[in-house]
Backbone as XML, in Angstrom:
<?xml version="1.0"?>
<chain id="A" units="angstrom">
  <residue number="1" name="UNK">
    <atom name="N" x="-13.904" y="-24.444" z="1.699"/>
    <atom name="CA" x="-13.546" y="-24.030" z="0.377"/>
    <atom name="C" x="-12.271" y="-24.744" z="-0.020"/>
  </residue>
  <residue number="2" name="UNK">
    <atom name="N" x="-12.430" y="-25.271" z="-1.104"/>
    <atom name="CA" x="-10.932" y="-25.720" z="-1.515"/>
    <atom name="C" x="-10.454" y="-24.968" z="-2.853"/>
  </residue>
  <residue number="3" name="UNK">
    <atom name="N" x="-9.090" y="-24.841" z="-2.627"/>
    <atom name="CA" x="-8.352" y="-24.010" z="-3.888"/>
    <atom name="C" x="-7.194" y="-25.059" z="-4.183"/>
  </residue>
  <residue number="4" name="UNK">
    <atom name="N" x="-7.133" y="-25.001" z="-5.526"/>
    <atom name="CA" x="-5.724" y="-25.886" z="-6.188"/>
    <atom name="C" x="-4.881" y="-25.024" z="-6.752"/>
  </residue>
  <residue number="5" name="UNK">
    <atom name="N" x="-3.948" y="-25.402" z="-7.317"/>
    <atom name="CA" x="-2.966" y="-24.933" z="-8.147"/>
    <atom name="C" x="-3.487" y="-24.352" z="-9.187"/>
  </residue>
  <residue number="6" name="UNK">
    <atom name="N" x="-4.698" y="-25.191" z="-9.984"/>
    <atom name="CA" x="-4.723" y="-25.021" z="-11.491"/>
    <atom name="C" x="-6.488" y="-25.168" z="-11.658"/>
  </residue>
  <residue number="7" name="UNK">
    <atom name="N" x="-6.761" y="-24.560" z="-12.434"/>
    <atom name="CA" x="-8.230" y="-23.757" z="-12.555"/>
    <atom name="C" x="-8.503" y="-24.652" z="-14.009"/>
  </residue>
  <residue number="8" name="UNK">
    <atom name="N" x="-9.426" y="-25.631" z="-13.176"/>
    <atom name="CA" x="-10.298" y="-26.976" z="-14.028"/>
    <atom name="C" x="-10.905" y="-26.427" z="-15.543"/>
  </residue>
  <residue number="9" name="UNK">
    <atom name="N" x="-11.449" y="-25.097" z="-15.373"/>
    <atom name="CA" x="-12.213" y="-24.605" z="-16.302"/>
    <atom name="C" x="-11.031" y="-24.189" z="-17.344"/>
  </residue>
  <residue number="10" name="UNK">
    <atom name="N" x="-10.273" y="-23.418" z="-17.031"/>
    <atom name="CA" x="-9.684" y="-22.779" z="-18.029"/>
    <atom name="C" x="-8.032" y="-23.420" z="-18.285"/>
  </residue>
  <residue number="11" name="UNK">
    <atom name="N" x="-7.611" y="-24.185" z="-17.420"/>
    <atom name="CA" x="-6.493" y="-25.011" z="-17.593"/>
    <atom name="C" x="-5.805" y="-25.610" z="-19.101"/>
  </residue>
  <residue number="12" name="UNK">
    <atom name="N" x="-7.111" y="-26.613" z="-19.976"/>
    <atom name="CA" x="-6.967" y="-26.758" z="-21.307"/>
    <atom name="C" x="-6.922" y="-25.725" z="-22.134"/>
  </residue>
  <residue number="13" name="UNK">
    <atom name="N" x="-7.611" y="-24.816" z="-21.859"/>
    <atom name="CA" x="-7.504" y="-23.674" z="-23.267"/>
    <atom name="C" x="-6.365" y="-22.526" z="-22.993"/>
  </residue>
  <residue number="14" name="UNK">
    <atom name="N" x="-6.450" y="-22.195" z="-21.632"/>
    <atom name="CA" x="-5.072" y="-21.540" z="-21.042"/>
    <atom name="C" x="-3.371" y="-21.733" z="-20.396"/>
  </residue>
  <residue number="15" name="UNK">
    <atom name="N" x="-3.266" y="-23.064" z="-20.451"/>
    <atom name="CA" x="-2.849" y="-23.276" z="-19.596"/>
    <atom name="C" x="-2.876" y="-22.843" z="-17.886"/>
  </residue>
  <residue number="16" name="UNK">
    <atom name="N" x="-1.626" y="-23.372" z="-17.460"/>
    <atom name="CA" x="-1.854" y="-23.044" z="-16.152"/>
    <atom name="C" x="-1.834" y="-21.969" z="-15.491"/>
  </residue>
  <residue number="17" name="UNK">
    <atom name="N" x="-3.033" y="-21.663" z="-14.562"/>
    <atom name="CA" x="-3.808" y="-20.406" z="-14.229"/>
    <atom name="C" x="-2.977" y="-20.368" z="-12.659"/>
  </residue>
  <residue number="18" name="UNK">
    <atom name="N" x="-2.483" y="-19.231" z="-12.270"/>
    <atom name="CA" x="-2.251" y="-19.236" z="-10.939"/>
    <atom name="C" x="-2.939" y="-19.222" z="-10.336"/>
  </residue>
  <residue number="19" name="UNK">
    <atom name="N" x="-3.319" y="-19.460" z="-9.370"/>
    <atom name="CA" x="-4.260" y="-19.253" z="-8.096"/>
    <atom name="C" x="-3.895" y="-18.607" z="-6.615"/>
  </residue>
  <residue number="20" name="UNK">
    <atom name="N" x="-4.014" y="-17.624" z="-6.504"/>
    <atom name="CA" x="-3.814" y="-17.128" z="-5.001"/>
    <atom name="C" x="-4.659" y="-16.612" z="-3.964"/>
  </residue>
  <residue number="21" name="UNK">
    <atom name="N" x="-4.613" y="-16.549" z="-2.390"/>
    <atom name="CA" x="-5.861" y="-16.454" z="-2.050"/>
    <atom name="C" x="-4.606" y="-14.813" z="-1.069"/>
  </residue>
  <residue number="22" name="UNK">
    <atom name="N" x="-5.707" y="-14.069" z="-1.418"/>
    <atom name="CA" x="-5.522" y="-12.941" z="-0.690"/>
    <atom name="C" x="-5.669" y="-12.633" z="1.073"/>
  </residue>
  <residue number="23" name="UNK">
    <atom name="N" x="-4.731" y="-11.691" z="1.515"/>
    <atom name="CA" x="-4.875" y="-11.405" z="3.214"/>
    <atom name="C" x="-4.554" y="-9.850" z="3.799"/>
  </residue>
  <residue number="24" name="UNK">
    <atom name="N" x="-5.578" y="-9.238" z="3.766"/>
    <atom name="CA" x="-5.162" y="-7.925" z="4.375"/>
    <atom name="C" x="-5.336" y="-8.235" z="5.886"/>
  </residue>
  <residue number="25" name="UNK">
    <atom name="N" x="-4.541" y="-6.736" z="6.395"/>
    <atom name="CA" x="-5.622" y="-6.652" z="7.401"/>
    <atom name="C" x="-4.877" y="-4.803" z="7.732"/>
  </residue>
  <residue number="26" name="UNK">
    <atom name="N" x="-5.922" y="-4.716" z="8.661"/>
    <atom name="CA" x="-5.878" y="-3.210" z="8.974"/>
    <atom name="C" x="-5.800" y="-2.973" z="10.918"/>
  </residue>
  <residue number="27" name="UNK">
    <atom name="N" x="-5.227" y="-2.349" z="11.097"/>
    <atom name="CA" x="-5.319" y="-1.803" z="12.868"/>
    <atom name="C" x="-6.503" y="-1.829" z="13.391"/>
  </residue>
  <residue number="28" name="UNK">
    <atom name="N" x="-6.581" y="-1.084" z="14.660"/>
    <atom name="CA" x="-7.980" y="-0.965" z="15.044"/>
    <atom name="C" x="-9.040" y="-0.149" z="14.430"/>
  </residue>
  <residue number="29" name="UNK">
    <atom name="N" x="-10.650" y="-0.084" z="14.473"/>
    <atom name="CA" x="-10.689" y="1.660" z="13.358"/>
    <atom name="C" x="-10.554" y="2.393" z="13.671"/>
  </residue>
  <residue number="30" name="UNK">
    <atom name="N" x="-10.082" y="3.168" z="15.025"/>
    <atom name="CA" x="-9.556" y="4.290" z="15.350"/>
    <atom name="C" x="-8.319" y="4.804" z="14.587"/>
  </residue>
  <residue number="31" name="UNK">
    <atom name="N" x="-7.476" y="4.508" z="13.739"/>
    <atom name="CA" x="-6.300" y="4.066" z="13.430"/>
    <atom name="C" x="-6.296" y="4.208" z="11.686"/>
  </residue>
  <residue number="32" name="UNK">
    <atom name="N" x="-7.351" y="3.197" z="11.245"/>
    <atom name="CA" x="-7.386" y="2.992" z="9.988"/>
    <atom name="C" x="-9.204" y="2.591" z="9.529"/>
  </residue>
  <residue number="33" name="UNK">
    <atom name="N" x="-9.228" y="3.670" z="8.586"/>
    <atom name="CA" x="-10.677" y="3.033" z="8.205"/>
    <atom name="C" x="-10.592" y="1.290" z="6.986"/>
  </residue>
  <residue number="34" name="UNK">
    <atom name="N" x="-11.252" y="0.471" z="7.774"/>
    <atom name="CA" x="-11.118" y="-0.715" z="7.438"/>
    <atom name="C" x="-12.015" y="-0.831" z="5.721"/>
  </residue>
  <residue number="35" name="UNK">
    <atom name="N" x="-12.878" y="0.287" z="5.644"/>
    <atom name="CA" x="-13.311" y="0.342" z="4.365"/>
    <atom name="C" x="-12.949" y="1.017" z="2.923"/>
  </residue>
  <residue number="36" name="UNK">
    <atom name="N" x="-11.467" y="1.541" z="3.471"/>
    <atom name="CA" x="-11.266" y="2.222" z="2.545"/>
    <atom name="C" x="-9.974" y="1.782" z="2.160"/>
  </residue>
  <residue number="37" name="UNK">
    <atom name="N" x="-8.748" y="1.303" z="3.751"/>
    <atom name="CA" x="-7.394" y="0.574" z="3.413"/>
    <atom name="C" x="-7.876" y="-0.665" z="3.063"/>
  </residue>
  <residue number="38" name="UNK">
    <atom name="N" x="-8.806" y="-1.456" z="3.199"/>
    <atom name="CA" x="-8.787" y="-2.982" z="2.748"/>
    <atom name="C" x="-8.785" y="-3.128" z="1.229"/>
  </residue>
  <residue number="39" name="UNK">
    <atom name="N" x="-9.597" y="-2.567" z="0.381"/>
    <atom name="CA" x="-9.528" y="-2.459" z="-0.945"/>
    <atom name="C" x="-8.663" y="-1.710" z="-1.867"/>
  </residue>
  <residue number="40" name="UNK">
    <atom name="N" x="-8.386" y="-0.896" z="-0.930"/>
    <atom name="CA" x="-7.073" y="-0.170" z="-1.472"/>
    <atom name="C" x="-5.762" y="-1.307" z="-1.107"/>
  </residue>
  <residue number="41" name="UNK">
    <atom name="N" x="-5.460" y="-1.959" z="-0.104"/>
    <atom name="CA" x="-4.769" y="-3.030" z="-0.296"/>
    <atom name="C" x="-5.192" y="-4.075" z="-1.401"/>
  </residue>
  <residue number="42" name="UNK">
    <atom name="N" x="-6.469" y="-4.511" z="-1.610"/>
    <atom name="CA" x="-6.383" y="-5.739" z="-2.379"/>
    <atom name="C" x="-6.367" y="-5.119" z="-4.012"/>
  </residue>
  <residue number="43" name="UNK">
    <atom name="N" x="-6.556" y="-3.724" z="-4.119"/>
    <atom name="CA" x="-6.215" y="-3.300" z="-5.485"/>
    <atom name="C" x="-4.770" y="-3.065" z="-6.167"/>
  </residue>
  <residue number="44" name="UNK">
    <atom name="N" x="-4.092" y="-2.871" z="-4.705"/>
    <atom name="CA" x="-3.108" y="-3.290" z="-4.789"/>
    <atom name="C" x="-1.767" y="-4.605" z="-5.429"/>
  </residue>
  <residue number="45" name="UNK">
    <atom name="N" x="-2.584" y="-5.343" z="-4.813"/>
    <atom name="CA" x="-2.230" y="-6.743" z="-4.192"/>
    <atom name="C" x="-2.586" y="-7.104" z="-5.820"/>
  </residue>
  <residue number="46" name="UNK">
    <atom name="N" x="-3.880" y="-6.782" z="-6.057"/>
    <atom name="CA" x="-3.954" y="-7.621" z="-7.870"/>
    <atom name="C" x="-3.245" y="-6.685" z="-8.888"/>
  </residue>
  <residue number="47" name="UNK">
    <atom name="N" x="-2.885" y="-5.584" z="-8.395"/>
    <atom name="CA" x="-2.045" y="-4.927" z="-9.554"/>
    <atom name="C" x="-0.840" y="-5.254" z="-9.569"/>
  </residue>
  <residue number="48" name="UNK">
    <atom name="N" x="-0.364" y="-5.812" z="-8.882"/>
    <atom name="CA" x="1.252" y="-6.875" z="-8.476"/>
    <atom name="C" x="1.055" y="-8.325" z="-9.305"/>
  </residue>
  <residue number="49" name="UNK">
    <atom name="N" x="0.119" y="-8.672" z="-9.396"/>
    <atom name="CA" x="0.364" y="-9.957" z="-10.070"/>
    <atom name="C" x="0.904" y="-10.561" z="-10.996"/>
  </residue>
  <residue number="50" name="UNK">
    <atom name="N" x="1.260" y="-11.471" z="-11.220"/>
    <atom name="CA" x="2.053" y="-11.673" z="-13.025"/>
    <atom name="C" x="0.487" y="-12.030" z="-13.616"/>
  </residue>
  <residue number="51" name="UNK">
    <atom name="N" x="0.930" y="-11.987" z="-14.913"/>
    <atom name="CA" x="-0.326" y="-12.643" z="-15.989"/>
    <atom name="C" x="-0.547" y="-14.174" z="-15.511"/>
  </residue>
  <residue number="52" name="UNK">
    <atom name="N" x="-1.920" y="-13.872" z="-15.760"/>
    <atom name="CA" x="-2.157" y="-15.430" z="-15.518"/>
    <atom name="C" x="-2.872" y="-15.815" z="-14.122"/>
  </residue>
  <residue number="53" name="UNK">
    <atom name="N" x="-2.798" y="-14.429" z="-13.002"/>
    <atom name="CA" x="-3.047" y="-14.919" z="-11.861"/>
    <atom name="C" x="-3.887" y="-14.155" z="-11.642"/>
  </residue>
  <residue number="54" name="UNK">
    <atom name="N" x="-5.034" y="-14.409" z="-10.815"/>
    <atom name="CA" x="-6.038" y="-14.616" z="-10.062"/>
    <atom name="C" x="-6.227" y="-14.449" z="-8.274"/>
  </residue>
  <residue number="55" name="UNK">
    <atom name="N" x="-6.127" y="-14.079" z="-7.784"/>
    <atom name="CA" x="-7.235" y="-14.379" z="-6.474"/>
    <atom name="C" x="-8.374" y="-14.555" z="-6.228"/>
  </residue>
  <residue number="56" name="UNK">
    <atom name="N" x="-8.484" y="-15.698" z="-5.834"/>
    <atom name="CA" x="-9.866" y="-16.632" z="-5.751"/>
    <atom name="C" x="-9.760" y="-16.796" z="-4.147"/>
  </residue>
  <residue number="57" name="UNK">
    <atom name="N" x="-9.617" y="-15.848" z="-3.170"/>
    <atom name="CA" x="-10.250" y="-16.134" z="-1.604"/>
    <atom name="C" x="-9.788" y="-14.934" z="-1.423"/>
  </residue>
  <residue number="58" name="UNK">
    <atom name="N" x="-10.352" y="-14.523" z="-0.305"/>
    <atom name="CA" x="-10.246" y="-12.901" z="0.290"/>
    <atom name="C" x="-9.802" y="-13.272" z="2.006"/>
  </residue>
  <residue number="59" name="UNK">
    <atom name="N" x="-9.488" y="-13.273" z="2.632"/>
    <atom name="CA" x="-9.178" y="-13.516" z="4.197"/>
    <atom name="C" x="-8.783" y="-11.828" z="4.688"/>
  </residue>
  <residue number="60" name="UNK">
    <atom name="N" x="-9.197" y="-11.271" z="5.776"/>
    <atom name="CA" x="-8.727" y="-10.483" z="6.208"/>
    <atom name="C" x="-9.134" y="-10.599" z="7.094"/>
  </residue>
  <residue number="61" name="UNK">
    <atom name="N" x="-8.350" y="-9.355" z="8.636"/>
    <atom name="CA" x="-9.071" y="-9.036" z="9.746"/>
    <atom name="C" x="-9.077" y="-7.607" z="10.236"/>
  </residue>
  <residue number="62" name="UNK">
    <atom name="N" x="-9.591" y="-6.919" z="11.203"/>
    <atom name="CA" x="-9.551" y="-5.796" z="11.392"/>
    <atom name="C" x="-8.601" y="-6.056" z="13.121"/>
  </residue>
  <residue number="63" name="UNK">
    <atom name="N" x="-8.034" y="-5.779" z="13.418"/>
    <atom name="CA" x="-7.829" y="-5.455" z="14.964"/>
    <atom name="C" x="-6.209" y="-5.007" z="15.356"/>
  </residue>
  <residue number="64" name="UNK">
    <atom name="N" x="-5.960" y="-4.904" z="16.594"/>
    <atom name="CA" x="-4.891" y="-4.128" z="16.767"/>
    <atom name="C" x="-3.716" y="-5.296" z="16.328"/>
  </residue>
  <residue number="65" name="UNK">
    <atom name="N" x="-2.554" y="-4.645" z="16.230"/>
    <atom name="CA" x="-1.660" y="-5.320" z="15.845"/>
    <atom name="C" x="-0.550" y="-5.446" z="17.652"/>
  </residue>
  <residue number="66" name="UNK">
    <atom name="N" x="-0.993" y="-4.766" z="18.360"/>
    <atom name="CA" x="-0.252" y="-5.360" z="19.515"/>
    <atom name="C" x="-0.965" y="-6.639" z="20.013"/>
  </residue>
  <residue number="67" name="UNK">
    <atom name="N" x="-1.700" y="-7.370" z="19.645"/>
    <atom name="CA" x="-1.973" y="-8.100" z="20.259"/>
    <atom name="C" x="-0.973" y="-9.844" z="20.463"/>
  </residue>
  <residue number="68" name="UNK">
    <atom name="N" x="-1.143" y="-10.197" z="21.242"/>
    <atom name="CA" x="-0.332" y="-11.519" z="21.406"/>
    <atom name="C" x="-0.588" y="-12.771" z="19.973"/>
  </residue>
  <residue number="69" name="UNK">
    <atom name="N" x="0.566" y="-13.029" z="19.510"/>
    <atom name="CA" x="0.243" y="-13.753" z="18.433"/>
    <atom name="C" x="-0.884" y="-14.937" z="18.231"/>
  </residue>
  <residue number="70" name="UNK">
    <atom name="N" x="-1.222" y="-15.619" z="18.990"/>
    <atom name="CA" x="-1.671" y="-16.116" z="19.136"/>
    <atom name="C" x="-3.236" y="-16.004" z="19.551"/>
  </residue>
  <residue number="71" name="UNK">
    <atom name="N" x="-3.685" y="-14.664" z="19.727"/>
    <atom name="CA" x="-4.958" y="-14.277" z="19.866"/>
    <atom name="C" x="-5.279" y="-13.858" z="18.388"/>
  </residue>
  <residue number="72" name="UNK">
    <atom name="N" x="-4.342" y="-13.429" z="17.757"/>
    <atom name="CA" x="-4.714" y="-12.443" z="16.521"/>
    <atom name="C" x="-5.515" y="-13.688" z="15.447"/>
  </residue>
  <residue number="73" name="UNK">
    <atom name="N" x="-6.306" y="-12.694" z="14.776"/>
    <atom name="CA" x="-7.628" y="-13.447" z="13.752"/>
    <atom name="C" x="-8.476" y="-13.977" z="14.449"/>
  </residue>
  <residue number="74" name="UNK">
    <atom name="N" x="-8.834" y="-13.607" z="15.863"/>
    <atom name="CA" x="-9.973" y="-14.047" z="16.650"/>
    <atom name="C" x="-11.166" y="-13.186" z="16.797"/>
  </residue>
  <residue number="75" name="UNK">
    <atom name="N" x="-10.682" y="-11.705" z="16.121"/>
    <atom name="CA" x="-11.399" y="-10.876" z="16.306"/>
    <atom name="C" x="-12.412" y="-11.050" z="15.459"/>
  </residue>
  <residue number="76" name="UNK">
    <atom name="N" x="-13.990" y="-10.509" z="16.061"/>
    <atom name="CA" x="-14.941" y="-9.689" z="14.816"/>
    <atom name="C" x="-15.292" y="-8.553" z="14.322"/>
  </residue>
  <residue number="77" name="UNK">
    <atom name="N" x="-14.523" y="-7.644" z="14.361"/>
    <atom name="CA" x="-14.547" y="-6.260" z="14.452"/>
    <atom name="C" x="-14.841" y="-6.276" z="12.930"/>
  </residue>
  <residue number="78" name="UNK">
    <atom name="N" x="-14.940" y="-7.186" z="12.090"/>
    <atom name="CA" x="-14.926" y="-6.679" z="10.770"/>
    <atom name="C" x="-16.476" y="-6.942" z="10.355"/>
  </residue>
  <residue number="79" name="UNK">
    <atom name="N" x="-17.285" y="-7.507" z="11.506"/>
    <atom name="CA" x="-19.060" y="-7.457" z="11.373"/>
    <atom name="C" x="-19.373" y="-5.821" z="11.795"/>
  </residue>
  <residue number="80" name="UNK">
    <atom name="N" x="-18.485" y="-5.393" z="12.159"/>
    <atom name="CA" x="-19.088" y="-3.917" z="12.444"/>
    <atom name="C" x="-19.111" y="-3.036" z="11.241"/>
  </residue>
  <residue number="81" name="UNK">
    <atom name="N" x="-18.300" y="-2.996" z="10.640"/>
    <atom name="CA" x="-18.138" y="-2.229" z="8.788"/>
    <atom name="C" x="-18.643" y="-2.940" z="7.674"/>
  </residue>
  <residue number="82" name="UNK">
    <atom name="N" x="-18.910" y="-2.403" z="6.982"/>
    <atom name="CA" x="-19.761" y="-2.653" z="5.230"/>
    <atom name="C" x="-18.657" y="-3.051" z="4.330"/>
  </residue>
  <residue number="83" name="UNK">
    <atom name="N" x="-17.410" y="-3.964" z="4.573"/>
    <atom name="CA" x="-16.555" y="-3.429" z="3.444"/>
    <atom name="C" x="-16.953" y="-4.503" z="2.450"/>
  </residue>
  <residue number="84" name="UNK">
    <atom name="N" x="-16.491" y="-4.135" z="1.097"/>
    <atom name="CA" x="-16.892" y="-4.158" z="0.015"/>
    <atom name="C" x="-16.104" y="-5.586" z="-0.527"/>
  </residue>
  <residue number="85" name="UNK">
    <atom name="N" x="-15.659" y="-6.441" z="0.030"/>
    <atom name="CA" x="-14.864" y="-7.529" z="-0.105"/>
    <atom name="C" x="-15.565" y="-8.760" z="0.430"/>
  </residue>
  <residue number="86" name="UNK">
    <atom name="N" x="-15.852" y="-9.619" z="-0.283"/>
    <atom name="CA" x="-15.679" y="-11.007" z="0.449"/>
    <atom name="C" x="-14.964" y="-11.709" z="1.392"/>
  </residue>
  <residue number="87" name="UNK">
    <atom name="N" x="-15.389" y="-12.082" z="2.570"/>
    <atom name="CA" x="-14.493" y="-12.395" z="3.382"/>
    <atom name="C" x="-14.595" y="-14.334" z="3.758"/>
  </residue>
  <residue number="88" name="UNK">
    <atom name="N" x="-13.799" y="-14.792" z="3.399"/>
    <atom name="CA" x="-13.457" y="-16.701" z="3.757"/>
    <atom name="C" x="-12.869" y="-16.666" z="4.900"/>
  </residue>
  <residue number="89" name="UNK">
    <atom name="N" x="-12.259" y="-15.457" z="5.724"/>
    <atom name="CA" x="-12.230" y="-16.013" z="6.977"/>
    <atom name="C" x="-10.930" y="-14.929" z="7.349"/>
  </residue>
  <residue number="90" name="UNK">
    <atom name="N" x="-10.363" y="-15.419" z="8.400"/>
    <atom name="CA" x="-9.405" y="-14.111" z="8.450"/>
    <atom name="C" x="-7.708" y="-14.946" z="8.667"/>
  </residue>
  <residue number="91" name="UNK">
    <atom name="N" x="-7.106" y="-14.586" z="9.634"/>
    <atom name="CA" x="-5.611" y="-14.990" z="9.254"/>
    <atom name="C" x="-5.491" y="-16.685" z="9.947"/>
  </residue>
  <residue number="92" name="UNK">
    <atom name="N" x="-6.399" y="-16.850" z="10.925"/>
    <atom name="CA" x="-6.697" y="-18.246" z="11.335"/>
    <atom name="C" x="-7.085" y="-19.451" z="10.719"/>
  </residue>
  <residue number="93" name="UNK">
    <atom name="N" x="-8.115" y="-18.734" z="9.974"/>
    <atom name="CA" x="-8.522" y="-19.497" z="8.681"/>
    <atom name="C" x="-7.270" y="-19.870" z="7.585"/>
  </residue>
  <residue number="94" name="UNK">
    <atom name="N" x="-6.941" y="-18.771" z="7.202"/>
    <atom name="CA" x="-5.962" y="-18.392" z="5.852"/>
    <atom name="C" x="-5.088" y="-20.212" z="6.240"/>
  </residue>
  <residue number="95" name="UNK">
    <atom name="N" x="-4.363" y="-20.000" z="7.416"/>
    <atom name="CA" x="-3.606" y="-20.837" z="8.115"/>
    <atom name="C" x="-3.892" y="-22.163" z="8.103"/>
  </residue>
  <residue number="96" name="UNK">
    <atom name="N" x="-5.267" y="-22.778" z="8.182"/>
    <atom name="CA" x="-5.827" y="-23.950" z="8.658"/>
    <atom name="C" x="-6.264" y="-24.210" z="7.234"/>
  </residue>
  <residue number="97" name="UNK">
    <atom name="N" x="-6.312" y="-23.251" z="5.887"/>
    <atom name="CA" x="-6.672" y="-23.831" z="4.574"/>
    <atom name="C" x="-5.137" y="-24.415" z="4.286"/>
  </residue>
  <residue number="98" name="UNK">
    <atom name="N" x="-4.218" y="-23.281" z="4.523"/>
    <atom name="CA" x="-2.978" y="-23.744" z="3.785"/>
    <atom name="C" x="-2.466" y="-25.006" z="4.654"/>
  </residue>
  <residue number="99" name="UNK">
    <atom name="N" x="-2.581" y="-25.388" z="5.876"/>
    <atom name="CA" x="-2.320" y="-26.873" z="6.663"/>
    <atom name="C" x="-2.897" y="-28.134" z="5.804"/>
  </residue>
  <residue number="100" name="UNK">
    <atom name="N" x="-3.836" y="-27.761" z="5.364"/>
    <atom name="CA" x="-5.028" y="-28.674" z="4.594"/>
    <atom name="C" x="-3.740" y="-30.120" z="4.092"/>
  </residue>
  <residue number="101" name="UNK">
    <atom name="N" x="-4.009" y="-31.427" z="4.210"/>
    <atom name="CA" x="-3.671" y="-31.896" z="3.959"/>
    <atom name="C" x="-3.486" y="-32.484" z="2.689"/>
  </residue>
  <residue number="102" name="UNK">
    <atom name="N" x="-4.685" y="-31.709" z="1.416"/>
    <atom name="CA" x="-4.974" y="-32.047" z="0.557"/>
    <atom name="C" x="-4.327" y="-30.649" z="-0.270"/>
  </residue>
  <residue number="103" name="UNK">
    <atom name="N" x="-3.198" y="-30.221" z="0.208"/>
    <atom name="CA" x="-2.380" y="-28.839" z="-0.370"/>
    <atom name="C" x="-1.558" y="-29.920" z="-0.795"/>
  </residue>
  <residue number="104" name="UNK">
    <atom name="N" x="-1.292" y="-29.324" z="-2.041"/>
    <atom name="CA" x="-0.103" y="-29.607" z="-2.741"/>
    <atom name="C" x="1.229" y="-28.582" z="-3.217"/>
  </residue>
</chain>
């Protein structure tokens, strides 16, 4: 998936459109139901926005937060729940879009 700065479609008639790509994540589900804090975070998350902006990617993950940094976003715990969000990948991903060499 690629995301830019500025949104091809509506750029001329709007000017420039923010673009942001969203990242929850939630504990284990013992802890937190992953279907009910994830959207309640990202309803969040878009009620913070300035005018003009958008989230156009969803990334999240479900799993414990003690885990060693470097394991975390490896998990799939989030094929086990129905949640109601699109998911592009989780905090590993998020990471390896924004490296993208073609970020500006």
């Amino acid at each position: 998936m690629t995301m830019t700065n500025r949104s091809p479609d509506v750029a001329g008639a709007f000017g420039s459109l923010l673009r942001f790509a969203w990242w929850g994540r939630v504990s284990t589900e013992d802890q937190q139901d992953p279907t009910l804090s994830l959207p309640r975070q990202l309803r969040n998350s878009r009620a913070a926005l300035p005018p003009g902006a958008v989230i156009v990617a969803h990334f999240y993950d479900v799993e414990s937060g003690r885990r060693e940094l470097e394991l975390r976003g490896r998990s799939n715990a989030h094929e086990r729940f129905d949640i109601p969000i699109p998911r592009d990948g989780g905090i590993q991903e998020l990471l390896q879009e924004a490296q993208r060499a073609d970020r500006t």
